[in-house]
C-alpha positions in Angstrom: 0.0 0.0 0.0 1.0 3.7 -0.9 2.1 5.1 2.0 1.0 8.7 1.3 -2.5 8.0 -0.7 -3.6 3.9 0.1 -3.3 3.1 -2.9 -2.8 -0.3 -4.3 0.9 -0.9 -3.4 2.4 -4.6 -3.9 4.7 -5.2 -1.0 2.1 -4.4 1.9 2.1 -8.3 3.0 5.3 -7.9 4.7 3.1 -5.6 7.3 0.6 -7.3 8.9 0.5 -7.8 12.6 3.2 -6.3 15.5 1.4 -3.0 16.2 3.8 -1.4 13.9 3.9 1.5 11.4 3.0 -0.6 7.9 4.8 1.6 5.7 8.0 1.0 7.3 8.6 -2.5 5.7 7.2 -1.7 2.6 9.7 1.1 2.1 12.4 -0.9 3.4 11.7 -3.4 0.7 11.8 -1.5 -1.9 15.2 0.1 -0.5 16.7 -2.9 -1.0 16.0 -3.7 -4.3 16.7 -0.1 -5.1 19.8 -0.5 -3.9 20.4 -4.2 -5.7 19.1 -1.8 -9.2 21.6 0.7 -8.5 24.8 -1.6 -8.4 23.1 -3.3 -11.6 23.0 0.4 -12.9 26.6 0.7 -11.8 28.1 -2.2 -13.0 27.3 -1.6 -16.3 28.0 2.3 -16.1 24.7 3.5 -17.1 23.4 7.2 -16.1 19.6 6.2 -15.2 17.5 9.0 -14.5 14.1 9.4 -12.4 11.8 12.4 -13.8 8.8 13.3 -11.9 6.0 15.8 -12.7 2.4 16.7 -12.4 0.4 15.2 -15.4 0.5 17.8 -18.2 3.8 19.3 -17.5 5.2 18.9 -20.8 7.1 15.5 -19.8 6.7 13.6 -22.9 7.6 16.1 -25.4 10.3 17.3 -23.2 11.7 14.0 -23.6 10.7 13.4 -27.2 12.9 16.6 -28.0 15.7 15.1 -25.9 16.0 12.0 -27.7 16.3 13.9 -30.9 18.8 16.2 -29.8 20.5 13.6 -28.3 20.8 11.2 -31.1 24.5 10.1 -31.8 25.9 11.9 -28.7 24.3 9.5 -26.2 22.4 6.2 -26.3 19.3 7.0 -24.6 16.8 4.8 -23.3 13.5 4.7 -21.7 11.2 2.9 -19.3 7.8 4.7 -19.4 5.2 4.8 -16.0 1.6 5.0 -16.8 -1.7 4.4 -15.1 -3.1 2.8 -18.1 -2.5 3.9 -21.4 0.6 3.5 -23.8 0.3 6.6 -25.5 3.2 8.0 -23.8 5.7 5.1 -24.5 4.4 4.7 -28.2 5.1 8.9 -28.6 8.7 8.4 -27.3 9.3 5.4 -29.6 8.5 7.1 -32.7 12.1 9.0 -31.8 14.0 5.7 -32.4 14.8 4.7 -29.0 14.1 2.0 -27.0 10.8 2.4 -24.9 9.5 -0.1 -21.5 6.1 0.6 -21.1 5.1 -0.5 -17.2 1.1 0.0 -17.0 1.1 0.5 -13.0 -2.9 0.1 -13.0 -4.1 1.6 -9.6 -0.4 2.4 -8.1 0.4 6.2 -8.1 4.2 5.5 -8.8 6.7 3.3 -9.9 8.7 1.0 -7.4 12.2 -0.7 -7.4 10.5 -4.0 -8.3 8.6 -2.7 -11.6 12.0 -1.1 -12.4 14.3 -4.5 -11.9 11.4 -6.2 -14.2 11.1 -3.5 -17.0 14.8 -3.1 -17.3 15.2 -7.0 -18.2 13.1 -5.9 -21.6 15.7 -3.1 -22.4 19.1 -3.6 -24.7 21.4 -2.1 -21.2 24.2 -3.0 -22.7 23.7 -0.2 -25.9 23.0 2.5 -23.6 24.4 5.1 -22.0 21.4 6.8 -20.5 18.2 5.3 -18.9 15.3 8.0 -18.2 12.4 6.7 -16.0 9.3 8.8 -16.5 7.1 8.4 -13.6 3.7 8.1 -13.3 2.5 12.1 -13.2 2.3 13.0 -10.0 4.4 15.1 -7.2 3.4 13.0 -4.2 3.7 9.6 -4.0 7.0 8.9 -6.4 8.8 11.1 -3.8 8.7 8.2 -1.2 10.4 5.1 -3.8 14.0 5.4 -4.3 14.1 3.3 -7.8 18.1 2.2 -7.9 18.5 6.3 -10.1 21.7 8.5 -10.0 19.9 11.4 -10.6 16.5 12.9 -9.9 15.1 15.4 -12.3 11.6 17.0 -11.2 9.7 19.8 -13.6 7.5 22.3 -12.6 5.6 24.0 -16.0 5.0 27.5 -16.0 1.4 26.8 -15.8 1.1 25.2 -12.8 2.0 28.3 -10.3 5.0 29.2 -8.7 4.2 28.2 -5.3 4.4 24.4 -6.8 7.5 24.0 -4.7 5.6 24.7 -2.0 3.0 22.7 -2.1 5.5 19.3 -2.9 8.4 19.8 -0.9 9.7 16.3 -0.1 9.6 15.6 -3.9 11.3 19.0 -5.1 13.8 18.9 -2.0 15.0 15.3 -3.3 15.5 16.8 -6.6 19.3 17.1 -8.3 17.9 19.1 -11.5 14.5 21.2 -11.3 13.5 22.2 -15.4 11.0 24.9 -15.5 9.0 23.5 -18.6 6.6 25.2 -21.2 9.0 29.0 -21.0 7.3 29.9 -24.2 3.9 30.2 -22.3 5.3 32.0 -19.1 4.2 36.0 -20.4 0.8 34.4 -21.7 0.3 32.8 -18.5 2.1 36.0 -16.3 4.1 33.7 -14.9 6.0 35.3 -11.9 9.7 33.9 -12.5 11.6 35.3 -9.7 8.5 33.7 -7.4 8.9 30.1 -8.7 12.9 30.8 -8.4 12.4 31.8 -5.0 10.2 28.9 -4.3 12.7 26.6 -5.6 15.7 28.3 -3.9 13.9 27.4 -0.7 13.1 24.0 -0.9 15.4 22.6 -3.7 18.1 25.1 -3.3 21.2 22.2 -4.4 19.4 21.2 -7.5 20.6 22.9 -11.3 17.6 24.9 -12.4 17.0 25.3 -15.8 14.6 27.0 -17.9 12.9 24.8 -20.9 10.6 24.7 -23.7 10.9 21.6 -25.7 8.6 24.0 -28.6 11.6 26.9 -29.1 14.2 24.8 -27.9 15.4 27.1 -25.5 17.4 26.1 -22.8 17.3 22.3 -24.5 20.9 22.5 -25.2 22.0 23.3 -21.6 19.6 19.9 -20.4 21.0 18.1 -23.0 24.7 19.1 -22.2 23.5 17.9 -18.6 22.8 14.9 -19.5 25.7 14.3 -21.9 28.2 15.3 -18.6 26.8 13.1 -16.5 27.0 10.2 -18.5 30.1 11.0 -19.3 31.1 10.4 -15.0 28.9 7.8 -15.4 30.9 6.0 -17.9 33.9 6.8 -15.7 32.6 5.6 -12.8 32.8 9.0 -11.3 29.4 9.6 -10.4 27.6 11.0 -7.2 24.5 8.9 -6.8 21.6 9.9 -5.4 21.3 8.4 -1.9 18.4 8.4 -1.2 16.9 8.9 2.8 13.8 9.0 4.2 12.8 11.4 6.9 
């Protein structure tokens, strides 16, 4: 069971009985495997990244772009989360890449266990970059280390500055905030140095950078993340995310 919304996690059996808090095992669980997915990850020197967002952030065509930009700088790869329908993976594999669909029916967020399954279904061994697009939502995901080096979390102009705010365990776990959808930020009087602020306060050690995946702007400085880091990766240089619960 979810520990933040009930909803229907798998690893709840581990819980019953003892008078204790429930969540506890489950997230201990799925620590472990995490952890087993990250010296997989390691072993073969592969950047895997976790992006999180509300639905309708601009997720998919941010990472439609990506791909395209990336293409014959980095082997990209990715394992899409989705309540129920595949329109996001079959999107993403109309940019030549790899795509893992993982339907998650009822759950509000991908685990380390749908992760260690979905990545036996993916050619590792050709990439240099995994992306993990979780299911959309700013609450749940926040709780599940999945085995990533890096966590990327976007906040669209159109949501309201005060996003941060509102989802601060899942913006402070964050090692790159992108401020999606800049093209719309005067039509939608978006206040920048707000959502800044709001960011410098609860995510202030993650890279923020402004995107639109329609003008391209700021594309190339993501891209040129992404490219660095795998680059460490490859080197075995890389600061992983560890990843605590409070």
């Amino acid at each position: 069971m979810c520990k933040e919304c009930g909803c229907g996690g798998e690893l709840s059996h581990e819980s019953h009985g003892h008078g204790m808090d429930v969540h506890v095992p489950v997230l201990d669980a799925n620590d472990r495997l995490a952890e087993r997915n990250r010296g997989f990850f390691a072993a073969k020197n592969l950047l895997v990244i976790n992006v999180f967002s509300s639905p309708g952030s601009g997720k998919t065509s941010l990472l439609q772009k990506t791909a395209e930009m990336l293409r014959g700088r980095v082997r990209m790869g990715v394992i899409v989360g989705d309540l129920a329908t595949d329109n996001d993976a079959e999107r993403l594999s109309r940019a030549d890449i790899p795509v893992v669909q993982i339907t998650t029916g009822t759950m509000c967020h991908l685990d380390a266990r749908m992760i260690a399954e979905a990545m036996k279904k993916m050619p590792l061994d050709d990439l240099d970059v995994l992306i993990i697009e979780n299911v959309g939502n700013l609450v749940c995901p926040a709780s599940y280390d999945l085995g990533e080096g890096v966590r990327v979390v976007l906040l669209s102009v159109t949501e309201g500055e005060d996003k941060p705010l509102k989802y601060p365990p899942m913006f402070h776990s964050a090692d790159v905030a992108l401020v999606t959808k800049s093209d719309l930020a005067d039509a939608v009087d978006f206040n920048r140095d707000a959502a800044l602020a709001a960011l410098n306060k609860v995510a202030h050690h993650a890279h923020v950078i402004e995107v639109s995946s329609k003008t391209g702007e700021g594309m190339e400085a993501w891209c040129e993340e992404i490219v660095e880091r795998a680059r460490r990766a490859r080197e075995g240089t890389i600061q992983h995310h560890g990843h605590h619960h409070h």
